[in-house]
Backbone as a ProteinNet text record, in pm:
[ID]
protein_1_A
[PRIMARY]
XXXXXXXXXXXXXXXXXXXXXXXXXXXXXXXXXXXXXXXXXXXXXXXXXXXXXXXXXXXXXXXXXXXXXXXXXXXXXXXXXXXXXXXXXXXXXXXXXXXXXXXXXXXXXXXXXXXXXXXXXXXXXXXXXXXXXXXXXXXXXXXXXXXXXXXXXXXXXXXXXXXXXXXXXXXXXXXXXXXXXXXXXXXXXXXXXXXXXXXXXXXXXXXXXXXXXXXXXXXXXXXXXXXXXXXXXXXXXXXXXXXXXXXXXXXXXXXXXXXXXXXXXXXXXXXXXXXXXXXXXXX
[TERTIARY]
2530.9	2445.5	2475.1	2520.4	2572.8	2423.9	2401.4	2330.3	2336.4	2213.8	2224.7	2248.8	2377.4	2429.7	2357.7	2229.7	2234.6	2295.3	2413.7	2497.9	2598.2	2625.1	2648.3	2623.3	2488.3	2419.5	2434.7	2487.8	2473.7	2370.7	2303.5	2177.2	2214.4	2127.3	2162.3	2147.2	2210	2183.7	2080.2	2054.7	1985.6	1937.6	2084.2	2127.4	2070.6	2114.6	2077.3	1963	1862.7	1712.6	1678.4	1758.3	1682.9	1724.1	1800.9	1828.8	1773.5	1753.3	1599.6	1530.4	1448.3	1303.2	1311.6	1389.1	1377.8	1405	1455.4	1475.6	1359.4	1294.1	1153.8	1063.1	1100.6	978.2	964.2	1138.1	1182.6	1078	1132.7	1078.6	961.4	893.3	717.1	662.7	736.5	719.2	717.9	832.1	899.9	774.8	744.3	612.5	479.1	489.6	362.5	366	462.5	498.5	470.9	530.9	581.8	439.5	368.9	224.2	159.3	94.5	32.7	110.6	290	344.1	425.9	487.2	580	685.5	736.1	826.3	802.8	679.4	654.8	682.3	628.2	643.5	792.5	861	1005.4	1061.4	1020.6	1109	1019.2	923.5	902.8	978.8	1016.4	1039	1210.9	1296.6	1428	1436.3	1378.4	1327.8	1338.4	1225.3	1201.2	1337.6	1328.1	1506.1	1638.5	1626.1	1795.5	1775.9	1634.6	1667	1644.1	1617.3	1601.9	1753.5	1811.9	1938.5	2073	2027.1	2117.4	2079.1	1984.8	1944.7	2024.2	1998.9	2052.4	2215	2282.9	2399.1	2444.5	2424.5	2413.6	2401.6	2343.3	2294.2	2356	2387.3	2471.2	2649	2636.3	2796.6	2840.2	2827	2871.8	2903.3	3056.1	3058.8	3080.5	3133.5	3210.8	3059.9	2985.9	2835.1	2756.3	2780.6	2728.7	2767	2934.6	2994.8	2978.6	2994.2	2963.4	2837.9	2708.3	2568.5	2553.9	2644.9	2620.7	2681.7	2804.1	2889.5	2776.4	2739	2622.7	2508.4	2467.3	2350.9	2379.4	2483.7	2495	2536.7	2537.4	2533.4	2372.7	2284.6	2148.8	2085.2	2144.3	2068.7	2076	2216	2199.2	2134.9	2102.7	2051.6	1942.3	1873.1	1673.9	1649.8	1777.7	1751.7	1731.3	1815.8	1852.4	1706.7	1696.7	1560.6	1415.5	1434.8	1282.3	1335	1337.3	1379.2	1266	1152.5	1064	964.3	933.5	862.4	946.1	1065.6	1135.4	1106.9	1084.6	1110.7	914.8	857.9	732.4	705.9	749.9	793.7	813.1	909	991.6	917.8	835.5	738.3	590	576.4	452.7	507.7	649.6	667.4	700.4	708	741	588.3	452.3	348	285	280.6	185.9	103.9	70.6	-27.9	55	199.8	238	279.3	303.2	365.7	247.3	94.1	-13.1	-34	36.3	-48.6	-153.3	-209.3	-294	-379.1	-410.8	-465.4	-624	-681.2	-817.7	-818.5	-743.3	-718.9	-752.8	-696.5	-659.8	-801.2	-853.6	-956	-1087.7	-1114.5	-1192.8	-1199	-1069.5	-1085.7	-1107.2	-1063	-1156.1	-1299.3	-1404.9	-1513.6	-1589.4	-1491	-1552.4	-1556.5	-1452.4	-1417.6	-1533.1	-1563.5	-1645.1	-1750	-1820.4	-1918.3	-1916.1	-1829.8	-1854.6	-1748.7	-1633.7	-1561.9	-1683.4	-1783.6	-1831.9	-1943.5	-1955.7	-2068.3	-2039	-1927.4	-1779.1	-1803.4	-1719.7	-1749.8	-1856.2	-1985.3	-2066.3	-2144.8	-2141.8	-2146.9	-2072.6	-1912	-1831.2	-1912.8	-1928.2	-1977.2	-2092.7	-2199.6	-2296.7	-2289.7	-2159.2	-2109.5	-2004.8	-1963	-1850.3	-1758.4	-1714.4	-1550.6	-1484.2	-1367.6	-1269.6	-1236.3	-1181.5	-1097.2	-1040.1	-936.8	-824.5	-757.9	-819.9	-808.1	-767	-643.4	-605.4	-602.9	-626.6	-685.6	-514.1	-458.5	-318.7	-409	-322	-312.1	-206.1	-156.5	-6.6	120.3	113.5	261.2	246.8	330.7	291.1	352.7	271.8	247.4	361.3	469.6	510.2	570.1	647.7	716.2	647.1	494	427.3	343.9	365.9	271.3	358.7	490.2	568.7	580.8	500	492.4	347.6	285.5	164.5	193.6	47.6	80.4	1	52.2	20	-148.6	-237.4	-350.5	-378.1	-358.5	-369.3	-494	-657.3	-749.6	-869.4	-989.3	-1092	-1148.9	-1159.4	-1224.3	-1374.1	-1385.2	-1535.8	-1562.8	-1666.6	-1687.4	-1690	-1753.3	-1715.1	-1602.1	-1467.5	-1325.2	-1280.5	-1311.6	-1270.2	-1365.4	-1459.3	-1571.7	-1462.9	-1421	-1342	-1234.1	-1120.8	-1020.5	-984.3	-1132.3	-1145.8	-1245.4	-1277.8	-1366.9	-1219.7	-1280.1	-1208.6	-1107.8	-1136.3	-1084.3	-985.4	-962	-906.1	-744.2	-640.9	-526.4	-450	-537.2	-508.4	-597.8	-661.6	-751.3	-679.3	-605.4	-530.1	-434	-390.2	-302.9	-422.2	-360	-427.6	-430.2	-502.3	-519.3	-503.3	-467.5	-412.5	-457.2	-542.9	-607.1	-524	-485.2	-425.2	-496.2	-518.5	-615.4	-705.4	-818.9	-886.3	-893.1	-744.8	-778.5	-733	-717.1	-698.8	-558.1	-420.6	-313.6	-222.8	-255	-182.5	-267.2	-310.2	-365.9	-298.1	-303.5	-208.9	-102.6	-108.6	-10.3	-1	104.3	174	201.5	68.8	118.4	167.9	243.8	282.2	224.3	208.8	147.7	180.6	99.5	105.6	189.4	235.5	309.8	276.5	159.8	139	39.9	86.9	51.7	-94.1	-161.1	-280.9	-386.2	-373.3	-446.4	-562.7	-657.1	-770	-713.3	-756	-711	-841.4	-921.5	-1039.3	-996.3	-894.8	-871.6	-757.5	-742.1	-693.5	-589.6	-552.4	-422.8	-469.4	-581.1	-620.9	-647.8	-707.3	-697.7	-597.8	-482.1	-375.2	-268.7	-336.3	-274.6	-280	-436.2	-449.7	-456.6	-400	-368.8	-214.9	-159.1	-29.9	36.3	-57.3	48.3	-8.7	-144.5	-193.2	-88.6	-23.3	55.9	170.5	196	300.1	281.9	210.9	127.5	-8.2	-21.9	-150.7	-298.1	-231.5	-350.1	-477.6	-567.2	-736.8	-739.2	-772.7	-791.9	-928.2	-1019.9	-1128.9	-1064.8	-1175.1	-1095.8	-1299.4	-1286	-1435.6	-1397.7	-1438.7	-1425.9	-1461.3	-1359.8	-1420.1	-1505.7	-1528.6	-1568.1	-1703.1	-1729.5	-1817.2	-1905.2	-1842.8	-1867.8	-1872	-1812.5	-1836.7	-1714.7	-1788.8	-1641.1	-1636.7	-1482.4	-1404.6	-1304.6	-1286.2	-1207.5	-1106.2	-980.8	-817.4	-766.1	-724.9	-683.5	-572.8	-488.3	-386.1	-352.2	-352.2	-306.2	-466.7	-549.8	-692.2	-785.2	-877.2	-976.6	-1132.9	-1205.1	-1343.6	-1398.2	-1510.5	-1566.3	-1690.7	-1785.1	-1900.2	-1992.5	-1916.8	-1979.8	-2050	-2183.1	-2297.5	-2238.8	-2313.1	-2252.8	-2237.2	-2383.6	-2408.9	-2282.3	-2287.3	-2167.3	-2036.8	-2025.6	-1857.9	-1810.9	-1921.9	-1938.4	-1890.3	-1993.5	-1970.5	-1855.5	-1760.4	-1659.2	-1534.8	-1578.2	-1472.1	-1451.9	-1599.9	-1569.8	-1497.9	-1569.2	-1509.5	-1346.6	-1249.8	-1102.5	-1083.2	-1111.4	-1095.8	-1079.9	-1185.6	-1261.4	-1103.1	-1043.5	-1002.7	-840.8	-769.8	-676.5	-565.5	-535.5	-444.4	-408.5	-295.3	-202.5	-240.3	-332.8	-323	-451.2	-505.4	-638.3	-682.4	-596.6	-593.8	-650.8	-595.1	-651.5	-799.4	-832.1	-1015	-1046.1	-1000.2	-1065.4	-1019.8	-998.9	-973.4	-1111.3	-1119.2	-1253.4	-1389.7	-1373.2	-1511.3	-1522.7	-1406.1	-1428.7	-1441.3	-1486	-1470.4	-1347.6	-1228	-1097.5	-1066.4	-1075.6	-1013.1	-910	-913	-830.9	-769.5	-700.2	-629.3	-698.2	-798.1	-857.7	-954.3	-958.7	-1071.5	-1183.9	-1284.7	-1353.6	-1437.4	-1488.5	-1534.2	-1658.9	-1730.9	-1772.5	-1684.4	-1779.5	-1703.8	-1709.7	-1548.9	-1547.7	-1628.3
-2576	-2541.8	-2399	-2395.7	-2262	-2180.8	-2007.7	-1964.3	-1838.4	-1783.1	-1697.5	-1565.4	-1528.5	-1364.1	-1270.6	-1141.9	-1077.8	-961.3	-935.3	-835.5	-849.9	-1021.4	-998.2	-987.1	-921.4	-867	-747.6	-664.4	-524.6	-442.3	-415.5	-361.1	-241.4	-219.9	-68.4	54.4	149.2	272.8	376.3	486	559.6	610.9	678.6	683.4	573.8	473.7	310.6	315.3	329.2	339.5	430.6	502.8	662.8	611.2	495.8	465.7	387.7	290.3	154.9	240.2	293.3	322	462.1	503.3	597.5	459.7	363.2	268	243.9	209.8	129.1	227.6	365.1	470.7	458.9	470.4	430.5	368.7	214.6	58.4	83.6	148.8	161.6	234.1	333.1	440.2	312.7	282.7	202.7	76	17.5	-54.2	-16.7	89.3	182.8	189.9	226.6	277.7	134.3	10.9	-75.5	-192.6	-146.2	-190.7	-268.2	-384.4	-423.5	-459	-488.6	-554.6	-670.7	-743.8	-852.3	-828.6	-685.7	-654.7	-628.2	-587.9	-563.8	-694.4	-781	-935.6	-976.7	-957.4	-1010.7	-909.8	-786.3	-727.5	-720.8	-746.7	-748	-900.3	-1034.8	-1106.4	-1110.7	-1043.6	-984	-875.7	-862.2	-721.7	-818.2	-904.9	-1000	-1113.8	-1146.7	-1250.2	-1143.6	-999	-976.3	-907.1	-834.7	-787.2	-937.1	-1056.4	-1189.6	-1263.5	-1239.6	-1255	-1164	-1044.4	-978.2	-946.5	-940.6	-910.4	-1031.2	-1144.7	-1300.3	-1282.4	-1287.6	-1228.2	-1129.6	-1053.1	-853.7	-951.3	-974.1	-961.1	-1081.5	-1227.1	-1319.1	-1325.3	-1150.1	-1142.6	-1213.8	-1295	-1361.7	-1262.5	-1219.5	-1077.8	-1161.9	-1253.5	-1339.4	-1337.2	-1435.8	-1406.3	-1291.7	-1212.2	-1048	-975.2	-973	-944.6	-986	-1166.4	-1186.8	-1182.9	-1160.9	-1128.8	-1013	-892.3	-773.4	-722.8	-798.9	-805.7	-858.9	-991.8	-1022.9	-930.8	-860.7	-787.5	-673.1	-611.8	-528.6	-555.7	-699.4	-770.6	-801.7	-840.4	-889.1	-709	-623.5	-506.4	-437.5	-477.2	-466.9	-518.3	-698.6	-751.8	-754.9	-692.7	-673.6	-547	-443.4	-283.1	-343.9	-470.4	-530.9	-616.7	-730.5	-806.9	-697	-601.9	-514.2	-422.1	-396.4	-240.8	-193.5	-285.7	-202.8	-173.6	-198	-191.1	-55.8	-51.2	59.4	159.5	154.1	264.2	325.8	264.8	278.2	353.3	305.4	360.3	493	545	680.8	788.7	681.2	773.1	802.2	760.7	777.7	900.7	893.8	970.9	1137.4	1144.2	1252.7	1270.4	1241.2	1247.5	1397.7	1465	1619.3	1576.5	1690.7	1645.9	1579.8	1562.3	1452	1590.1	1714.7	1808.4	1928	1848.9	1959.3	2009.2	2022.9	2105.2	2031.8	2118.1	2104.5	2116.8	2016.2	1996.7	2000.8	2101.4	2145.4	2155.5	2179.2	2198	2054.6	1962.9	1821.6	1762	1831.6	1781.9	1799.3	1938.5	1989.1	1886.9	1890.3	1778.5	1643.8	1608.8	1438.2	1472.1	1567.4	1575.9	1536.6	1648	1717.3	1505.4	1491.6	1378.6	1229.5	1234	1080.1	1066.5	1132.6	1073	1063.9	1150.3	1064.7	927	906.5	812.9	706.6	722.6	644.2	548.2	693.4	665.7	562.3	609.1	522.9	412.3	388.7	221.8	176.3	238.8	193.8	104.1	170.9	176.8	75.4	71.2	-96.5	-201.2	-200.3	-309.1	-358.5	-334.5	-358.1	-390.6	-383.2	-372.1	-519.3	-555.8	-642.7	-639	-501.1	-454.4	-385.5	-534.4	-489.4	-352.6	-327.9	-176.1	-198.5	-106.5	-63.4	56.5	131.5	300.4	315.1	381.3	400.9	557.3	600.7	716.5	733.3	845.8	891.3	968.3	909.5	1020.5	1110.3	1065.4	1119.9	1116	948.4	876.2	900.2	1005.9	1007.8	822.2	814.4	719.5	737.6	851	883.9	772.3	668.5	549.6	516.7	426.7	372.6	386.9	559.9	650.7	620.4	647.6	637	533	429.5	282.3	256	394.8	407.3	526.4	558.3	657.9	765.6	924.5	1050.2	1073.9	1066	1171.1	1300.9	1306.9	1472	1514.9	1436.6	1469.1	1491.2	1540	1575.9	1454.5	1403.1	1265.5	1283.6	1229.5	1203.4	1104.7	1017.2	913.4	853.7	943.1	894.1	831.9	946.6	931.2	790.4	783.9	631.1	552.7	512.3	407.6	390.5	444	483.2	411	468.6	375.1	244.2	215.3	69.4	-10.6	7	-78.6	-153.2	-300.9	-413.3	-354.4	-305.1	-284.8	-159.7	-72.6	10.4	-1.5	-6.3	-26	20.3	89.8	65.2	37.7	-67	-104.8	-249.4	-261	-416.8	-326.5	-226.7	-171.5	-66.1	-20.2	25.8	208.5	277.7	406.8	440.7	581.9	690.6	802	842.9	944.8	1028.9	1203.6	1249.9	1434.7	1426.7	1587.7	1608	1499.3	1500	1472.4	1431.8	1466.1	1289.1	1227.9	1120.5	1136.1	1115.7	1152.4	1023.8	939.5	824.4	702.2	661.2	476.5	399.1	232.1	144.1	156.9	166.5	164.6	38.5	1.4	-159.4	-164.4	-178	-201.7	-322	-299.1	-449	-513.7	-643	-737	-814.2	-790.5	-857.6	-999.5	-1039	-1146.9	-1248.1	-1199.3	-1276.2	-1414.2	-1500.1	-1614.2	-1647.3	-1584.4	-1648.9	-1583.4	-1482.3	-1412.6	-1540.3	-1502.1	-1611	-1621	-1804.5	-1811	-1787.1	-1700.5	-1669.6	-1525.8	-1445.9	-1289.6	-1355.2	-1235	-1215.9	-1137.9	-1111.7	-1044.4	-870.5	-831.6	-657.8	-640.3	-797.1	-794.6	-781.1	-889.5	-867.9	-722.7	-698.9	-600.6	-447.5	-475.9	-331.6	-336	-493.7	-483.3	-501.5	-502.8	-443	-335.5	-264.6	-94.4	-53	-119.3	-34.8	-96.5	-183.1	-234.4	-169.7	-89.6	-4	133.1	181.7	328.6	342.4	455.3	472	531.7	450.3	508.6	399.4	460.4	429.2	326	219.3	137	76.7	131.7	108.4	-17.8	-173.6	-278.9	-334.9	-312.9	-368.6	-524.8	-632.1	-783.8	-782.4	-858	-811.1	-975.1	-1089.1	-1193.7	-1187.1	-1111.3	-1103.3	-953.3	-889.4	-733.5	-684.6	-739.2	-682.4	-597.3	-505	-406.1	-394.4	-396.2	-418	-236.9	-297.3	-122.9	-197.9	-167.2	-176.6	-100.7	-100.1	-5.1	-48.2	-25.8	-80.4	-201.2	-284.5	-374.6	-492.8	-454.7	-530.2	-506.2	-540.7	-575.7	-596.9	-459.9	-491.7	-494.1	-665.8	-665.7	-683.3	-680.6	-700.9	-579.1	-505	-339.1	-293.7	-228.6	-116.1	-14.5	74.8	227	357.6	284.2	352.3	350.3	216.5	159.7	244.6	210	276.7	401.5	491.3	642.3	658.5	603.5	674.7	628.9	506.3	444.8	525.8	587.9	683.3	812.8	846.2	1005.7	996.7	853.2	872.5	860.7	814.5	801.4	930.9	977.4	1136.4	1269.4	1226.3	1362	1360.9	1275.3	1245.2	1290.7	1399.5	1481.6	1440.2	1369.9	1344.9	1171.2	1160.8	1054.3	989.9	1045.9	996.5	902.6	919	837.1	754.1	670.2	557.8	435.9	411.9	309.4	357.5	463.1	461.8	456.1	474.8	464.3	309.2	216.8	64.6	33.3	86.7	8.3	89.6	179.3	248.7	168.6	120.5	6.9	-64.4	-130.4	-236.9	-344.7	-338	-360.7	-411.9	-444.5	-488.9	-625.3	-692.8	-806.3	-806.9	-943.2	-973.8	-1048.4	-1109.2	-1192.8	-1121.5	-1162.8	-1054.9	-1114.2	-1167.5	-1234.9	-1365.1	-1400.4	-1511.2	-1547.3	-1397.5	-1361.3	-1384.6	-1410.6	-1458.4	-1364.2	-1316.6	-1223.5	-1218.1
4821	4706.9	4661.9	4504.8	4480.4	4479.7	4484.6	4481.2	4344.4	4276.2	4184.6	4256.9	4197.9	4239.2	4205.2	4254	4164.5	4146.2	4221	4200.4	4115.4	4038	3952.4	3802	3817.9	3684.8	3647.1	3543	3539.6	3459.2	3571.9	3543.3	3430.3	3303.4	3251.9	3358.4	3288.5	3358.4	3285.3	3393.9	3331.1	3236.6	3168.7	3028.5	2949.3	2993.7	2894.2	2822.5	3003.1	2986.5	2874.6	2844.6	2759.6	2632.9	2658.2	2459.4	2455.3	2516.6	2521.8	2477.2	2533.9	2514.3	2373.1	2406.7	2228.2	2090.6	2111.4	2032	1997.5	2074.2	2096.4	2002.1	2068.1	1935.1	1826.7	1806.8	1658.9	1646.6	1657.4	1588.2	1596.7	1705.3	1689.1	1603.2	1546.7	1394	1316.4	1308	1139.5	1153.7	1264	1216.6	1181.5	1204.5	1167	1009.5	1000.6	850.2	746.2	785.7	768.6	749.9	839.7	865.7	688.2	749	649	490.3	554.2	470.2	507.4	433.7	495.6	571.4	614	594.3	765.1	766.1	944.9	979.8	958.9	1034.2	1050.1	955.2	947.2	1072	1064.7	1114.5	1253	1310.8	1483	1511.4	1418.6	1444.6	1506.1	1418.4	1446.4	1518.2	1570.8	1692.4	1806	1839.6	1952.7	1952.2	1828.9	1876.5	1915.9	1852.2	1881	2022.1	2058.6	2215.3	2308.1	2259.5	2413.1	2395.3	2282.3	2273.8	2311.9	2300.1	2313	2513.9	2520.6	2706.8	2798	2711.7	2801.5	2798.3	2663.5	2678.8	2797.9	2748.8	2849.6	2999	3048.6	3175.7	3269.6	3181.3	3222.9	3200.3	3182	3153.4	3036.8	2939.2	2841	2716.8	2738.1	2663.7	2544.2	2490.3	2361.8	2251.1	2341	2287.6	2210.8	2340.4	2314	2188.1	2190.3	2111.4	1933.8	1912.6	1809.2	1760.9	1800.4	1814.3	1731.6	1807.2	1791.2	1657.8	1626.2	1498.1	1427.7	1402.9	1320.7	1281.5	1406.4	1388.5	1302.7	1247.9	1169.7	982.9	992.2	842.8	799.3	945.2	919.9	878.2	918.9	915.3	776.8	714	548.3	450.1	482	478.7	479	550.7	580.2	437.9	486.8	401	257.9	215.5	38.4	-8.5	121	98.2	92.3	147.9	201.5	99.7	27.1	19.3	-40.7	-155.3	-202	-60.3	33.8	174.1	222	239	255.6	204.4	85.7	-16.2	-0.8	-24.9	26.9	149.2	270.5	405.5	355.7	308.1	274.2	210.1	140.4	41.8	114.7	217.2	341.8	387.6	444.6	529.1	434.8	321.2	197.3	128.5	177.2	140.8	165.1	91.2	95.2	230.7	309.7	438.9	574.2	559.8	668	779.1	724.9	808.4	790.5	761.6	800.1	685.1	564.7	385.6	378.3	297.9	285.1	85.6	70.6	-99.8	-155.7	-105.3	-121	-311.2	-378	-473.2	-520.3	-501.9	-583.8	-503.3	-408.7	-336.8	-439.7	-487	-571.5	-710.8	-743.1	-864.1	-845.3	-678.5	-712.5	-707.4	-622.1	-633.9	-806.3	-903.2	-1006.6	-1119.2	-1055.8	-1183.8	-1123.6	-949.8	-968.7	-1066.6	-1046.5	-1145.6	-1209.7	-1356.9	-1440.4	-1465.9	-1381.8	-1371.5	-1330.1	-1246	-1220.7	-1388.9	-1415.3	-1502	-1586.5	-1636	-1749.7	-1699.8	-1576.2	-1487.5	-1500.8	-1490	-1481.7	-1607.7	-1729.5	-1891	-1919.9	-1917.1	-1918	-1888.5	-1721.7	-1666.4	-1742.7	-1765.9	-1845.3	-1975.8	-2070.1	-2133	-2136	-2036.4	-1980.5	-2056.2	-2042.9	-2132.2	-1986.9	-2047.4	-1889.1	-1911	-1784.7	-1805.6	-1647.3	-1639.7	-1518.1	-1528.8	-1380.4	-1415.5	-1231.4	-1296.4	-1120	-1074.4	-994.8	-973.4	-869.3	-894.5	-796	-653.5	-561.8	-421.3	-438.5	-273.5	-270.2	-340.2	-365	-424.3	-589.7	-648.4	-770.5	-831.9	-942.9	-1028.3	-1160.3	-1198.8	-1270	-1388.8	-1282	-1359	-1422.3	-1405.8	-1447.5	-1556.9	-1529.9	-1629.5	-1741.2	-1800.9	-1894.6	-1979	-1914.8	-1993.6	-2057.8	-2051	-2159.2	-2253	-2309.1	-2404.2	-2303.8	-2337.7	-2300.2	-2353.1	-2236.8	-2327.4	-2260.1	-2108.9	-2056.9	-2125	-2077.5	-2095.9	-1986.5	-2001.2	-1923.9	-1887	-1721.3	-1762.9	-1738.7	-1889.6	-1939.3	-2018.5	-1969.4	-1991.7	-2110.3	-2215.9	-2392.4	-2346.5	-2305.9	-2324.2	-2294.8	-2180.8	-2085.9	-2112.8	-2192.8	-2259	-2403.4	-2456.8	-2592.8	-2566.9	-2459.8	-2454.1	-2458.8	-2371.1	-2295.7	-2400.1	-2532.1	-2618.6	-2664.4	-2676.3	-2692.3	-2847.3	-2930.7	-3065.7	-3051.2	-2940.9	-2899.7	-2876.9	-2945.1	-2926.3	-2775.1	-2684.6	-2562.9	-2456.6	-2445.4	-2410	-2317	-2324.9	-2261.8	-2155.8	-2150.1	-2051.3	-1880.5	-1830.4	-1715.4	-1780	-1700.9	-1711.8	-1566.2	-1607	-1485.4	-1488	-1349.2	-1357.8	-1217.3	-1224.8	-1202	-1181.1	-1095.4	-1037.4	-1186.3	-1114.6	-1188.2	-1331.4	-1399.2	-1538.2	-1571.6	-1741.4	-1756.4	-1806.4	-1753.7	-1785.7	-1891.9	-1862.7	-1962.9	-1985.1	-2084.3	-2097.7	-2178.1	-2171.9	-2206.7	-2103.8	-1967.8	-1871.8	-1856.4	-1810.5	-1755.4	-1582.8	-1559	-1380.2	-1345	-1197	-1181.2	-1107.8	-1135.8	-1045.5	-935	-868.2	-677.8	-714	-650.9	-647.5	-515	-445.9	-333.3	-387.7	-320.4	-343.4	-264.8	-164.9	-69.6	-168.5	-325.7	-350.1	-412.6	-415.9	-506.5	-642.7	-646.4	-782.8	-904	-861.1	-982.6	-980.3	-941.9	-951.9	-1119.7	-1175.6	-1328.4	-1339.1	-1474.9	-1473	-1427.5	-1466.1	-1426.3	-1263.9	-1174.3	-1081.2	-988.5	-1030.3	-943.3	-982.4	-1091.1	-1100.9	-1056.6	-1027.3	-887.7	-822.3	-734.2	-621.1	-589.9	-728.3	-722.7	-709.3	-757.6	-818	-641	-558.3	-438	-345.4	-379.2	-213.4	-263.8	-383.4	-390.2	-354.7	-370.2	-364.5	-281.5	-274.6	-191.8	-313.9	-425.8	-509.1	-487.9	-583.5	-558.6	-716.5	-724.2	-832.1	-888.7	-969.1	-1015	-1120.4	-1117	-1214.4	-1250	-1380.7	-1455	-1513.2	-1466.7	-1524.6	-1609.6	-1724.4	-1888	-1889.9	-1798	-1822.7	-1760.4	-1660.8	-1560.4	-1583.1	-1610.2	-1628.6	-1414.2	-1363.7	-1212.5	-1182.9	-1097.5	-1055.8	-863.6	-914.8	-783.9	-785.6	-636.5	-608.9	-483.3	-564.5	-515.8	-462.9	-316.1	-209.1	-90.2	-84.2	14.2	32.8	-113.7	-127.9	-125.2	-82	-47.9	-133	-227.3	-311.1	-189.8	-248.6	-232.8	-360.7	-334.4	-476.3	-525.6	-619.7	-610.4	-643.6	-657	-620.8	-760.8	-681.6	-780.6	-780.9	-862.9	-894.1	-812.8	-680.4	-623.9	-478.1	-441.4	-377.9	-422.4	-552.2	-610.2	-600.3	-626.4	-620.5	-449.5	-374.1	-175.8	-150.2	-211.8	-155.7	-205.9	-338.5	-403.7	-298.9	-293.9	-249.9	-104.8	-6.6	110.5	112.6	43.3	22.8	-2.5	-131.7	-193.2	-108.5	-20.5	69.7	170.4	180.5	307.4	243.3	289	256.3	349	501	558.2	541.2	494.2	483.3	622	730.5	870.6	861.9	787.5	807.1	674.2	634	560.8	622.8	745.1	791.1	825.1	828.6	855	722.9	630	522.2	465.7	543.9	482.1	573.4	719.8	750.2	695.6	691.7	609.7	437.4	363.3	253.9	310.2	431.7	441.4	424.6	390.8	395.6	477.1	593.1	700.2	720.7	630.8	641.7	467.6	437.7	344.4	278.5	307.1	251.2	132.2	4.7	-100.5	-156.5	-27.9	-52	-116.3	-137	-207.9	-352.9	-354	-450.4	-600	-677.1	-805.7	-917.7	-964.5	-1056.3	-1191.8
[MASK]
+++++++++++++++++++++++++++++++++++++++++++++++++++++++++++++++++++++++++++++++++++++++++++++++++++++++++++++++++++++++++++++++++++++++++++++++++++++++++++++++++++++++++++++++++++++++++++++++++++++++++++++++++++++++++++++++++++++++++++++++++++++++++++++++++++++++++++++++++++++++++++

């Protein structure tokens, strides 16, 4: 009866060990980063097949295996960069976020204080009103592209202003608005829309559309139902909805207040955010 050798396995070495496990940091960053998109799933999934493939190879001596594996694995790796890249590019722009190396924006802090309320007030006046509107408020990731596909107003936001834009007879009143340290910088913007399929089919074109431009950016998305008059608030790709004025205002300031790129995810469970799902309430 033959028996299993294990001397003839070659264990890594020390060295080895020190590139395993710095690998591993890596990949444990890049899913961090990566977090809460499709792009994490694909990629812990090709993580777990190429190290149980590439270890069984490695360790049963089967260098032919090993070899063409490892050749492959560097076509699949262009491959992920071409399929992912807006997840990538996102990634890049987390890690290039004001605050990631400790600055600090007390400045841009001051102006979200100065602008909720009456942003709120505005929201508030629509809703009652049931004149849609879509007004995305910038963080970190400037909004610049997006801004260019409206018109320039570089104004004070005050509520006349943004009640004005957003009346149905208003020639930009069908596009999104962009608000920018505090001020109202472009309306008639063209955001893009989510493309995920599990989203509810009673969300609309202003709906999926701030939860588009947020699974691109880390901006803040105020959306008024022009059928319903109800307002919802778009944040990391997730929709809380249903919301009073009083609600809209504490949910604003708590994102605003909050100056480190590090604590996003507390501010998805303080919205209440926690999953993908955007409830069941009717717009």
């Amino acid at each position: 009866m033959n028996t299993f050798d294990l001397s003839a396995i070659n264990f890594p070495a020390p060295s080895e060990w020190f590139e395993i496990l710095l690998l591993w940091i890596i990949f444990y960053h890049l899913l961090k980063l990566l977090r809460g998109t499709r792009g994490a799933q694909v990629l812990s999934g090709l993580a777990l097949t190429f190290v149980a493939v590439l270890s069984l190879t490695y360790f049963l001596n089967l260098h032919t295996l090993n070899w063409i594996f490892r050749t492959f694995s560097v076509n699949l790796v262009l491959a992920f960069v071409i399929i992912f890249q807006q997840e990538i590019r996102i990634a890049l722009a987390e890690l290039g976020r004001p605050g990631m190396l400790g600055g600090s924006s007390s400045h841009k802090k001051n102006n979200a204080n100065e602008m909720v309320t009456p942003l709120v007030k505005a929201v508030s006046s629509l809703s009652r009103q049931k004149i849609g509107a879509l007004i995305a408020l910038e963080r970190a990731i400037g909004l610049k592209s997006i801004e260019e596909t409206g018109v320039r107003i570089d104004g004070k936001v005050l509520p006349e202003l943004i009640t004005s834009i957003f009346f149905p007879r208003s020639p930009l009143h069908d596009g999104g608005m962009i608000i920018r340290d505090g001020r109202v910088i472009s309306a008639g913007c063209v955001f893009p829309l989510s493309q995920r399929e599990e989203l509810h089919r009673s969300l609309g074109t202003r709906h999926r559309a701030a939860i588009g431009i947020t699974e691109e950016t880390d901006a803040l998305v105020v959306v008024v139902s022009e059928e319903t008059g109800n307002i919802s608030l778009a944040f990391k790709g997730r929709l809380s909805r249903g919301l009073d004025e009083e609600r809209l205002e504490r949910m604003l300031n708590a994102v605003l207040a909050r100056t480190s790129p590090r604590s996003d995810s507390g501010n998805l469970q303080a919205l209440g955010l926690n999953d993908s799902e955007h409830g069941s309430r009717s717009l």
